[in-house]
C-alpha positions in Angstrom: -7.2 13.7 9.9 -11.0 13.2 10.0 -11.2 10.9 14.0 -13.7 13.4 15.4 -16.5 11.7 13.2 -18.5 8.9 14.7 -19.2 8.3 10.7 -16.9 5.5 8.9 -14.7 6.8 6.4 -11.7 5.8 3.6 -8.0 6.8 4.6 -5.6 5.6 1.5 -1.5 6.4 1.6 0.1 5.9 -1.2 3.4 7.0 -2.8 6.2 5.4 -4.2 7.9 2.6 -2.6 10.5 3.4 0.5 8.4 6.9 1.0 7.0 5.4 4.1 3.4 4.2 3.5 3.8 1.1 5.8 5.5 3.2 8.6 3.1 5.6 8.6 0.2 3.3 8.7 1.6 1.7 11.9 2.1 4.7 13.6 -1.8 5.7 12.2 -2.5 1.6 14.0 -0.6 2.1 16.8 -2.8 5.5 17.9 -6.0 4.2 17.5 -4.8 1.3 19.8 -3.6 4.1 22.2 -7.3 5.5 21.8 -8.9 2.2 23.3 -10.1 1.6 19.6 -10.8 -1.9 18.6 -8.1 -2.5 15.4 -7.7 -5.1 12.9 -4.7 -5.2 10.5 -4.6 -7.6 7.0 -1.8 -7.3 4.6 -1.4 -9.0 1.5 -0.4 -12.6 1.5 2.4 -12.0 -1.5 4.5 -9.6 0.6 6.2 -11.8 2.8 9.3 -9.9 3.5 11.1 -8.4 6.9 8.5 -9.7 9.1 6.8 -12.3 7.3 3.1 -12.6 6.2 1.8 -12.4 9.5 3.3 -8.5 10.3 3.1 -5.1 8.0 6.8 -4.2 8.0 8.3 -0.9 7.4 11.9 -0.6 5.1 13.2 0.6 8.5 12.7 -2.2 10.7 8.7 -1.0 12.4 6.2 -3.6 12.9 2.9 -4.4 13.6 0.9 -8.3 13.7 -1.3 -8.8 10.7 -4.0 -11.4 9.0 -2.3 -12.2 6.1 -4.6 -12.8 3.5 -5.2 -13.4 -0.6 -8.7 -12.4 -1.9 -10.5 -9.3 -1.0 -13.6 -11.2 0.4 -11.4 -12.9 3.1 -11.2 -9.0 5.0 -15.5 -9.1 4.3 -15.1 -12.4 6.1 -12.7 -11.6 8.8 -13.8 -8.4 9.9 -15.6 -8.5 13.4 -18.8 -6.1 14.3 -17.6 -4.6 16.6 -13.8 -3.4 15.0 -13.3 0.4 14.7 -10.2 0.6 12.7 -9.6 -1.5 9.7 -6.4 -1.2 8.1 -5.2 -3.1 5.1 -1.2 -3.4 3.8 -0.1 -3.4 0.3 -3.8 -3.1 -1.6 -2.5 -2.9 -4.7 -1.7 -6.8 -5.0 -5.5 -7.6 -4.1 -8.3 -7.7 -6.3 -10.8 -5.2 -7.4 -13.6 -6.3 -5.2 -11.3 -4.8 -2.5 -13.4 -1.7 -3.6 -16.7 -2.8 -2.6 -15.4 -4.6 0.4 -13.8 -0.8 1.1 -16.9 1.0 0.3 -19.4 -1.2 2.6 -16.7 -1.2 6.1 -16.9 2.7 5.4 -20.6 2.4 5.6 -20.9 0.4 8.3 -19.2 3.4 10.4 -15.4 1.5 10.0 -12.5 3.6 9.8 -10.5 1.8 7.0 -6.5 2.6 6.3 -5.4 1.5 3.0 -2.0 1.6 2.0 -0.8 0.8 -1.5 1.8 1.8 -4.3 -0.3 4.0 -6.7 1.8 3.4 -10.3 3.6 0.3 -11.2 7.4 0.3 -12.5 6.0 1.3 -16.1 4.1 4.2 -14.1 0.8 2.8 -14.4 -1.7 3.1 -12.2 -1.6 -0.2 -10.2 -4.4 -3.2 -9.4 -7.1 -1.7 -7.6 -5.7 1.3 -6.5 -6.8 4.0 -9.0 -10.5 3.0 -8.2 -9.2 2.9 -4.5 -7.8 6.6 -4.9 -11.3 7.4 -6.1 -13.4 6.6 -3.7 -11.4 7.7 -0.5 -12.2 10.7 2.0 -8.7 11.1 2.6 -5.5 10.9 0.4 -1.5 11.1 1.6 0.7 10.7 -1.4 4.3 10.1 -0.2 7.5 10.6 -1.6 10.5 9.4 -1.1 14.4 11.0 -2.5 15.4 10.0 -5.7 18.3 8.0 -5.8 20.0 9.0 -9.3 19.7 13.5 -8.1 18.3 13.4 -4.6 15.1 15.3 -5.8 11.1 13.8 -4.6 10.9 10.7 -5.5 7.9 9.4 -7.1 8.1 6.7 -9.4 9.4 3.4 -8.8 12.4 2.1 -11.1 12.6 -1.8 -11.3 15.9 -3.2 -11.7 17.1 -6.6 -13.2 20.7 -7.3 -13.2 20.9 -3.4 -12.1 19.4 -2.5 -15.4 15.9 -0.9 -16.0 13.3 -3.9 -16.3 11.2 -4.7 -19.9 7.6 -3.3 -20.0 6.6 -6.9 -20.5 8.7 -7.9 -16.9 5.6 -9.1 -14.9 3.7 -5.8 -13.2 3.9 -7.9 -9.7 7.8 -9.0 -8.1 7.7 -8.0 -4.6 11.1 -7.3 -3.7 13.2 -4.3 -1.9 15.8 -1.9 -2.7 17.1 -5.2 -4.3 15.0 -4.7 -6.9 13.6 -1.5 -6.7 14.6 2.0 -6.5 12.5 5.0 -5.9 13.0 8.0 -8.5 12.1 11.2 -10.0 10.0 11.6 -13.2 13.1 12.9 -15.0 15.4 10.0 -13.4 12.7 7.3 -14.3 13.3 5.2 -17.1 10.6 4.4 -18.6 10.3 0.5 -19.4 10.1 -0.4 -23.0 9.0 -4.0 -24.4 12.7 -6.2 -25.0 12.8 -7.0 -28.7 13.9 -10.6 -28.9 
């Protein structure tokens, strides 16, 4: 990890969903707290699950108070001078301004964690976070096991009724292992369009 700069600088985890993106960025909040570093967390405002909209949650039961919040410009607005760290839950449900907003806290000497799902169920890349990807100094992609052959994990299979979901299912339903489970690239079934 890059904390011996005094220089700002883009951290993004991403992976498949129950690989451990939210954990790990609590643990990454939780040291720079330990440091004496001045920390502010947002999350998105659609993932309201485990802890609510005010706390980043992890699948396992980890926590951490957050600033819930629905447009990019609200972390531009939010942020205080003198915050160190700014880390940011579930990216890909913002908007792509969340990219510029990224790009000037970075400049401004910030350390900014950003933690998103990389591909969609269809195994596209998802919202902002391809541009995201681009532009960061640092990239963990996490995996998680497959649960169809117990290999890496790295897509994520949507399920309706236990079936695979339609390519025309709406790209965001924020759910759990409800809904979702993480798989291989063999195990994945990729969506096609229903034929009604």
């Amino acid at each position: 990890m890059m904390q011996t700069t005094k220089h700002g600088w883009v951290e993004v985890i991403t992976g498949v969903m129950f690989s451990g993106k939210s954990e790990e960025l609590i643990r990454r909040a939780r040291r720079a707290l330990i440091a004496g570093r001045r920390v502010q967390l947002f999350k998105s405002i659609l993932d309201d699950r485990y802890g609510g909209q005010f706390r980043i949650s992890s699948h396992d039961g980890r926590q951490i108070d957050a600033e819930p919040i629905s447009h990019s410009k609200q972390i531009e607005e939010k942020v205080l001078v003198d915050s160190e760290v700014v880390a940011i839950d579930e990216a890909q449900f913002l908007d792509d301004g969340i990219c510029e907003v990224v790009q000037a806290l970075a400049d401004a000497g910030k350390r900014v964690i950003l933690v998103g799902t990389d591909m969609d169920f269809r195994g596209r890349p998802f919202g902002p976070m391809g541009s995201l990807l681009a532009r960061a100094d640092e990239i963990d992609k996490l995996n998680a096991i497959c649960v169809v052959c117990g290999d890496p994990a790295t897509r994520n299979q949507r399920l309706i009724d236990g079936k695979p979901a339609p390519a025309d299912a709406p790209v965001i339903f924020v759910g759990g292992s409800e809904s979702y489970e993480a798989r291989c690239r063999s195990c994945h079934d990729v969506p096609v369009t229903n034929s009604t």
